[in-house]
C-alpha positions as CSV (number, residue, x, y, z in Angstrom):
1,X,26.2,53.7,-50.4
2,X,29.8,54.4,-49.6
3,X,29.4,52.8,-46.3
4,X,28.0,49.6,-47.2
5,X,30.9,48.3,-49.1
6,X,32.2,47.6,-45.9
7,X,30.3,44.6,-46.2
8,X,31.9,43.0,-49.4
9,X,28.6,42.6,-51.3
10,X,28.1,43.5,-55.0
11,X,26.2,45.8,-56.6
12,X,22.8,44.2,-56.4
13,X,22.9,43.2,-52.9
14,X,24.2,46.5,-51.6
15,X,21.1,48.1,-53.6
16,X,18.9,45.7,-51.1
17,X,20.6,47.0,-48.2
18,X,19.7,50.5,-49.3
19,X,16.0,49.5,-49.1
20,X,16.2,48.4,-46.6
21,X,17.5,51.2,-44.9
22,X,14.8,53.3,-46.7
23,X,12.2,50.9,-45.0
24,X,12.9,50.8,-41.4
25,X,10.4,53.0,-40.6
26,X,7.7,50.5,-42.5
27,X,8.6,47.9,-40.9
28,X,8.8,49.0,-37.1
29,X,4.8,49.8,-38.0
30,X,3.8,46.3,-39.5
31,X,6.2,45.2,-36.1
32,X,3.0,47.2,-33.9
33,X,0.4,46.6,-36.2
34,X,1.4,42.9,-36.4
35,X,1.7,41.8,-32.3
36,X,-1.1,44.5,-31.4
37,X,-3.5,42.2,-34.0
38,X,-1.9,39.1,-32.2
39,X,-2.4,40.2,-28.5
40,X,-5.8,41.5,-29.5
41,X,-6.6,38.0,-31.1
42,X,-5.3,35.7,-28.3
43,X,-7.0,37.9,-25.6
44,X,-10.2,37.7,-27.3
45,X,-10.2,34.0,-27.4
46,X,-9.0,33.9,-24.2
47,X,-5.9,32.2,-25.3
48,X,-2.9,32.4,-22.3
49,X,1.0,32.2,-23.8
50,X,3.8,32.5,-22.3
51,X,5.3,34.6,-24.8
52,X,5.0,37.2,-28.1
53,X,8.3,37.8,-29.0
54,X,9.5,40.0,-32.6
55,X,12.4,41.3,-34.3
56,X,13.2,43.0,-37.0
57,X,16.4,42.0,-38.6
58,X,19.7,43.9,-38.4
59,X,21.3,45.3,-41.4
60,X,24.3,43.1,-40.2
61,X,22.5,40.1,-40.2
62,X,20.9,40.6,-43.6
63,X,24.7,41.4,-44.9
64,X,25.4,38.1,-44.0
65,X,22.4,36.5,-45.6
66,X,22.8,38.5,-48.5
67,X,26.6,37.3,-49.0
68,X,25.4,33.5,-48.9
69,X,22.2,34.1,-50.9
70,X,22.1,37.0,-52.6
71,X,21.3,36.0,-55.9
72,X,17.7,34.8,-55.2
73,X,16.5,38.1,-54.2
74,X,15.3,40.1,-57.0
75,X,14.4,43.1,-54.3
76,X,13.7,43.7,-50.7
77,X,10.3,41.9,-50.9
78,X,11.4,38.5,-51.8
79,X,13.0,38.3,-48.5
80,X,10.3,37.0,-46.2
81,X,12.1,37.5,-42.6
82,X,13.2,40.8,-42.4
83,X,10.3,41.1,-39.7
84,X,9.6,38.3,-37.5
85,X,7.5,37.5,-34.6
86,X,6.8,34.4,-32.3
87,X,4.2,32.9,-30.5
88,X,5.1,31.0,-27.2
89,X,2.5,28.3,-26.4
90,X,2.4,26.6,-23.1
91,X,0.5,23.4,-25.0
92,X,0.9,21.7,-28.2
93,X,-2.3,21.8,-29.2
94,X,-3.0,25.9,-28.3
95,X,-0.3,26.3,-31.7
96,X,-3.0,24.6,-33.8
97,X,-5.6,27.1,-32.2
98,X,-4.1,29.9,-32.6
99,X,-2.4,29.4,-35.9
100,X,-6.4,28.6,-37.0
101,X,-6.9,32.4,-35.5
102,X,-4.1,33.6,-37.4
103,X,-5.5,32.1,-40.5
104,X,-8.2,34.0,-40.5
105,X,-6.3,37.2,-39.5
106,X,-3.1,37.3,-42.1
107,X,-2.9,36.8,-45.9
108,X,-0.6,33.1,-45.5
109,X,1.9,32.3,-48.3
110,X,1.4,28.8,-48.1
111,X,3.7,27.9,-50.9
112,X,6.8,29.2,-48.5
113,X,5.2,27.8,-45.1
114,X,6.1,25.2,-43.3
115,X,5.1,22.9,-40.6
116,X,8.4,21.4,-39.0
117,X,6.5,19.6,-36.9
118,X,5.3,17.2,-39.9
119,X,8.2,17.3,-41.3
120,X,10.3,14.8,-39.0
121,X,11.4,11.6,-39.9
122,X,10.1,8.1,-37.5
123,X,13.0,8.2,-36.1
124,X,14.2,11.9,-35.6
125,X,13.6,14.0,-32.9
126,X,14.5,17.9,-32.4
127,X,13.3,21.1,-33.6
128,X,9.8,21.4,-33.8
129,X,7.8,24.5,-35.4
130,X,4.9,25.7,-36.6
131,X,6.1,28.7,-39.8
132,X,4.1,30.9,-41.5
133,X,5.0,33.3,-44.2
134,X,2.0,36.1,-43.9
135,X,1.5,39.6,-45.3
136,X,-0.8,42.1,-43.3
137,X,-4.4,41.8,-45.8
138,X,-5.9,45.4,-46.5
139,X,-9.2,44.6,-44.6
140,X,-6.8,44.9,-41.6
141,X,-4.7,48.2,-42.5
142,X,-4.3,49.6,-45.2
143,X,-2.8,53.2,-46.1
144,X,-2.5,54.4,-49.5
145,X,0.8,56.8,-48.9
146,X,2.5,53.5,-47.8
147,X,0.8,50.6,-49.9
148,X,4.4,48.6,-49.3
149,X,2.8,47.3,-46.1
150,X,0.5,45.1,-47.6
151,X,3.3,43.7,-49.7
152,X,6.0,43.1,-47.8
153,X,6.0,39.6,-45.8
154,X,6.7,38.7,-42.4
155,X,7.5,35.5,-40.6
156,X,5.0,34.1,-37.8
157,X,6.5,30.9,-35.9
158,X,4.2,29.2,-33.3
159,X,6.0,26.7,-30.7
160,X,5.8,25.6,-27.6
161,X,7.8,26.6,-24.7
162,X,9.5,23.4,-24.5
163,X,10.2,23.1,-28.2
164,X,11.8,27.2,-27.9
165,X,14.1,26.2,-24.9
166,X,15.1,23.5,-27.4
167,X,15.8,25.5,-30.2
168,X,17.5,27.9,-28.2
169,X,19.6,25.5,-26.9
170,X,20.8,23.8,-29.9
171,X,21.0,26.7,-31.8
172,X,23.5,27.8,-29.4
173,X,25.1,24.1,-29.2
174,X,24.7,23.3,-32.7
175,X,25.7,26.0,-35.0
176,X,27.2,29.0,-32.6
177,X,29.9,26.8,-32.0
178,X,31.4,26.7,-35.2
179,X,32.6,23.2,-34.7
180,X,31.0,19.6,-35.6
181,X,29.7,18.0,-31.8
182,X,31.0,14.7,-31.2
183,X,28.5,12.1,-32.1
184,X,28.2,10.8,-28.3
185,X,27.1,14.2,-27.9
186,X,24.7,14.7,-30.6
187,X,22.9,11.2,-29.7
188,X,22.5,12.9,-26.0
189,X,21.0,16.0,-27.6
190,X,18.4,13.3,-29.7
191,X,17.5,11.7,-26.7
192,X,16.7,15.2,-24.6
193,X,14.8,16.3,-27.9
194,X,12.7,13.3,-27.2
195,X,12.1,14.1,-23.9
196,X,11.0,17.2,-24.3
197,X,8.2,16.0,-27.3
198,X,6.9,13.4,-25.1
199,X,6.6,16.1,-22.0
200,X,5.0,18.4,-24.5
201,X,2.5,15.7,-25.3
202,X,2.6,14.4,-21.9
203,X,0.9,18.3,-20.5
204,X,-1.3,18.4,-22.9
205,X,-2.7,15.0,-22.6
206,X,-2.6,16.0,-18.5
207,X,-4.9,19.6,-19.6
208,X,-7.3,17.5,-22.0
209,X,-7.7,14.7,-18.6
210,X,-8.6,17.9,-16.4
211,X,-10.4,19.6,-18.5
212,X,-12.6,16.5,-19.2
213,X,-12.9,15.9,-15.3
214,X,-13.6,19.5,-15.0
215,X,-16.6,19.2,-17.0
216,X,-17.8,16.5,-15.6
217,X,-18.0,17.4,-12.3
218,X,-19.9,20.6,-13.7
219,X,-22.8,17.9,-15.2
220,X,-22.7,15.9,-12.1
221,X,-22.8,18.8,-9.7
222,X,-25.7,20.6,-11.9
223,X,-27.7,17.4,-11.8
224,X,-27.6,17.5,-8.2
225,X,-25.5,13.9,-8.0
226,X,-23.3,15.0,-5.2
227,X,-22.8,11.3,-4.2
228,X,-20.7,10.4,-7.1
229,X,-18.1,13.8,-7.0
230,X,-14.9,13.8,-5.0
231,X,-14.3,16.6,-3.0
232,X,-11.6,18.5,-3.9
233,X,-11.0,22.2,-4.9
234,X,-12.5,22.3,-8.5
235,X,-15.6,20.3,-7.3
236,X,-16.1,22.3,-3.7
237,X,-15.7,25.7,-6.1
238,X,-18.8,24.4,-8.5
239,X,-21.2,23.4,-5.7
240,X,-20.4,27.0,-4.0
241,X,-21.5,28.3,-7.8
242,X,-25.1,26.9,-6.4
243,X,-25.2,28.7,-3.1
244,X,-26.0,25.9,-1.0
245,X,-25.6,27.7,1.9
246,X,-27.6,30.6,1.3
247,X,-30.7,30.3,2.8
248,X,-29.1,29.2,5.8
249,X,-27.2,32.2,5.7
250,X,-30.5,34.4,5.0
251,X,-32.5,33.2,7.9
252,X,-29.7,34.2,10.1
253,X,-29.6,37.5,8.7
254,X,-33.2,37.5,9.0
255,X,-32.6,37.4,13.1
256,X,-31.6,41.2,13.4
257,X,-32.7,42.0,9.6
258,X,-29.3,42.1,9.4
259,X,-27.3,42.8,6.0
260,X,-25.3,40.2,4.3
261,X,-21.7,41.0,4.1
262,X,-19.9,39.0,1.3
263,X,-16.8,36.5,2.4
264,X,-15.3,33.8,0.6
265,X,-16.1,30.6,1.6
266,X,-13.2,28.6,-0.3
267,X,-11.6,28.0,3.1
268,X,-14.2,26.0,4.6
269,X,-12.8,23.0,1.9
270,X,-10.1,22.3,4.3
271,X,-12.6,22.2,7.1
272,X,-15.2,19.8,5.4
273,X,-12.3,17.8,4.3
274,X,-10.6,18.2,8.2
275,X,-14.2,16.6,9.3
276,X,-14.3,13.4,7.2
277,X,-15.9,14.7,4.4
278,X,-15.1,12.6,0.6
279,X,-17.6,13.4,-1.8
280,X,-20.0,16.6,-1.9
281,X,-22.6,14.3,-0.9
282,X,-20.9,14.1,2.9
283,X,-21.2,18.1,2.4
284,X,-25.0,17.8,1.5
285,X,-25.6,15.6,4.7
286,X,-24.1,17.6,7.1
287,X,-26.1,21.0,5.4
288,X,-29.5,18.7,5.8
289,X,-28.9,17.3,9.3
290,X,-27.6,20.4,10.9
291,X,-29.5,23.0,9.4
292,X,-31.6,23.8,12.0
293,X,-29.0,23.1,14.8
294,X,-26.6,26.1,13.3
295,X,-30.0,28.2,13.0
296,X,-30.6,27.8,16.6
297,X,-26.8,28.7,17.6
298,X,-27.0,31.8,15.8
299,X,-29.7,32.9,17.5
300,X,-28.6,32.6,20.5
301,X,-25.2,34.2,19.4
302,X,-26.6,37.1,17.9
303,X,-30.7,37.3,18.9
304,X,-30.2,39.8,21.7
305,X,-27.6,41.7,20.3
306,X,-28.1,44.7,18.0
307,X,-25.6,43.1,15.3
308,X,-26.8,44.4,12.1
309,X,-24.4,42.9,9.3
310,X,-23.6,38.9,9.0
311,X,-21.1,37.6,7.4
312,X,-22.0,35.1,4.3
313,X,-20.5,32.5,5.6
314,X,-21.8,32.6,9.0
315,X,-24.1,29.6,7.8
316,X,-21.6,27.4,6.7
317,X,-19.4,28.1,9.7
318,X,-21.9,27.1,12.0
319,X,-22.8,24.1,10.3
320,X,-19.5,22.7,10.6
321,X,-19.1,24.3,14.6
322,X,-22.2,22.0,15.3
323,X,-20.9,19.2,13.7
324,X,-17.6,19.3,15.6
325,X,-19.7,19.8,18.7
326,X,-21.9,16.7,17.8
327,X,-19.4,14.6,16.7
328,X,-17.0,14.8,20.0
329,X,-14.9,17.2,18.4
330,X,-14.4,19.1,21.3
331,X,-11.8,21.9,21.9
332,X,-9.5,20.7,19.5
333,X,-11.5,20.2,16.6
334,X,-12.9,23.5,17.0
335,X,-9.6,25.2,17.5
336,X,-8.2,23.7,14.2
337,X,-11.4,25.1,12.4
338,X,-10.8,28.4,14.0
339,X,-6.7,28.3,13.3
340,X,-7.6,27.1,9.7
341,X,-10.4,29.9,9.0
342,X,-8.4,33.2,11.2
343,X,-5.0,32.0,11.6
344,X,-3.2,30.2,14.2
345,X,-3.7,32.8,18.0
346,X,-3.9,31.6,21.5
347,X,-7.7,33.6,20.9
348,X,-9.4,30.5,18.8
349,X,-8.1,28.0,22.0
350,X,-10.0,30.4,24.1
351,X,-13.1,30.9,21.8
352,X,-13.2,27.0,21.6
353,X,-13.7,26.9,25.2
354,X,-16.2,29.2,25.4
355,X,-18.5,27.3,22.7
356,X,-17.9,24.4,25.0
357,X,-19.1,25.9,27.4
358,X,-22.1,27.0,26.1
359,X,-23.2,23.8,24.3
360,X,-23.8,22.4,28.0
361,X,-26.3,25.0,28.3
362,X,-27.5,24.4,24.6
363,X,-29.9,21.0,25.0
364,X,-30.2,21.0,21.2
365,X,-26.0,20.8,21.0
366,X,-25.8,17.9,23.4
């Protein structure tokens, strides 16, 4: 213990230091038991954050606590923090989730938790935080020759990442400095605080909106009601779920008994949009009326050829090359599909042409 009275303390606190020392080992384990159980928890309810952080205190930094506070602690397991880990939300309301999760996962000491974030006056603003005081239970790990790990405590915070850039930062501004900010200051640092809870509220009121819109264009699109959904990229991606282009795409196969080689098909949302197309019901209309038309391209593109693999989205491509064609598109609305679906060459100006070309021979194109 010679060393440790380099820190000042008296005999009882330098007696918790020495357990301390004694118990490094344990507590790097509860660290990797502890965020393994959390990763495993969040990834099985497919929960995204931004962040696990953890620490385990340094014998330095529990000196210090020790000198202020010593007296409380009876031994090593009354202090709570010596281990600590975070969780880093990207919405306000994923910390309720997964503190629900962690609930069920840790034995809480709810006498010595706390919920800063109900803990703010009307009129305060600032440091927001979600604290629990857990112990690992035995139904999770338990191991006889070290039964201390189902006593000792740890610390589990859940925030946001706007309230951790905010507690960063006025930890840093606020007590690092060692001196008492200016008021004018401090009334700044209220108003940011502010801020940054109504921008935390603000995103997650914006991820409830879309995930309510999301789920309504999933009904809407099911039921068939193309008329009433916008196009856009959330609804174009849940009428492709339906494979409206399929059989299309299978009776052009069906010309050589060719095989059906899978492409995405996400691109031709630009196209559909390039055209006119609003809702999927615009989609839907041009599918119907020009069905037959981009049947009766294909096979004259490919009928006397010996082409034995399509593309999946051969269907839906020449829907919208007949449509161009129909609609007076002419070498320039077909060049931009091209461009938009290969990439801007001097080729797609040239392969334009050529479709142009043959739709004067193609009564059914005119």
């Amino acid at each position: 213990m010679k060393d440790i009275e380099k820190y000042g303390l008296d005999l009882h606190c330098s007696m918790i230091i020495e357990e301390y020392r004694e118990n490094l080992p344990l507590f790097r384990k509860m660290q990797d038991i502890v965020v393994t159980r959390i990763r495993k928890c969040l990834r099985d309810n497919n929960i995204n954050v931004t962040a696990i952080e953890s620490r385990i205190k340094t014998e330095d930094s529990l000196a210090g606590k020790l000198s202020l506070k010593g007296g409380k602690y009876a031994t090593l397991t009354d202090l709570t923090d010596i281990f600590g880990t975070r969780v880093i939300t990207f919405y306000n309301d994923d910390v309720d989730k997964i503190s629900a999760i962690m609930e069920k996962t840790f034995d809480i000491d709810w006498k010595n938790s706390v919920d800063k974030r109900k803990t703010h006056e009307l009129n305060s603003f600032g440091y927001l935080s979600l604290h629990y005081i857990c112990s690992i239970p035995k139904s999770l790990f338990h191991d006889e020759s070290t039964p201390e790990l189902n006593e000792f405590r740890f610390e589990l915070q859940m925030r946001t990442a706007l309230q951790h850039v905010w507690a960063n930062m006025y930890h840093d501004i606020g007590y690092k400095s060692g001196i008492d900010a200016p008021k004018d200051y401090l009334r700044t640092l209220n108003r940011l605080a502010g801020m940054l809870e109504l921008a935390d509220d603000e995103f997650g009121r914006i991820r409830t909106t879309i995930n309510e819109y999301r789920f309504k264009v999933e009904a809407l699109v099911k039921n068939g009601k193309f008329e009433e959904v916008n196009l856009d990229g959330d609804s174009f991606s849940r009428y492709l779920q339906l494979e409206p282009f399929r059989r299309l795409t299978e009776r052009i196969a069906a010309i050589n008994q060719a095989e059906i080689h899978q492409t995405p098909m996400t691109p031709f949302l630009k196209i559909f949009i390039k055209i006119g197309c609003k809702t999927l019901g615009d989609v839907e209309r041009i599918k119907n009326e020009y069905s037959e038309d981009a049947y009766r391209l294909a096979l004259h593109q490919i009928g006397g050829t010996d082409l034995d693999i399509v593309a999946s989205n051969i269907g839906v491509q020449n829907l919208c090359i007949v449509c161009i064609l129909k609609n007076g598109g002419g070498v320039h609305g077909l060049t931009k599909l091209f461009d938009t679906l290969n990439g801007e060459s001097p080729y797609n100006a040239n392969r334009a042409k050529r479709l142009i070309e043959l739709s004067h021979e193609l009564p059914f194109l005119n």
